[in-house]
N, C-alpha and C positions, 0 to 999 in steps of 0.2 A: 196642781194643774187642773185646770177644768174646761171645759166645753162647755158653750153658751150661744144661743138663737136671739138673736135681736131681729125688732123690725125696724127697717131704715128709715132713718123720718121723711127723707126725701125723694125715696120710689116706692115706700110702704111696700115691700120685699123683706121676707125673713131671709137673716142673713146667718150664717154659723160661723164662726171664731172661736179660738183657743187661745186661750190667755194659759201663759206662761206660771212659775209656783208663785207661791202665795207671798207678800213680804212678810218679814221680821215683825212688823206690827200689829198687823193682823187687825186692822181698823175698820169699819162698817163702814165707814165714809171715804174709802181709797178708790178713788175712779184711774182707769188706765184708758190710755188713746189708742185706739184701733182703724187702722184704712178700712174703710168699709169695701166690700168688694160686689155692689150693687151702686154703689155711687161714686168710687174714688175719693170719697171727703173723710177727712178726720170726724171720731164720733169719742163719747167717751162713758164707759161701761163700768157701772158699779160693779164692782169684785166678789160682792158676797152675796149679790141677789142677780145681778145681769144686767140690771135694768140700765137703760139710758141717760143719762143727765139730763134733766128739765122734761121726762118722761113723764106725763100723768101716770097715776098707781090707776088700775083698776081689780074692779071687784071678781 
C-alpha cells in the first residue's frame, strides 16, 4: 500500500491518492488508473515511482 502526491496536469494541483497493495508482479512499468479529485478525469500513476504517464522526469 502506498500514498502518493501527484500534480494534475490539468489544474496543476497536487493531488493525494492511495493506491491499493502491490500486484504479484511487481513490475516498474505497472501504471494504475486513479479519478483525480482536482479534475474528475482519469489519470494514470506509475506504481513504483508516482509519477504520471507522459510526465516529464525532472531534475
Amino acid at each position: 500500500m502506498a500514498n502518493v502526491i501527484f500534480k494534475c496536469p490539468r489544474t496543476g494541483m497536487n493531488v493525494q491518492h492511495w493506491l491499493a497493495e502491490e500486484p504479484a508482479d511487481d513490475s516498474n512499468s505497472s501504471y494504475e488508473t486513479v479519478v483525480c479529485q482536482a479534475c474528475s478525469r482519469l489519470h494514470f500513476i506509475n506504481r513504483s515511482n508516482g509519477r504520471l504517464l507522459g510526465a516529464e522526469e525532472q531534475d
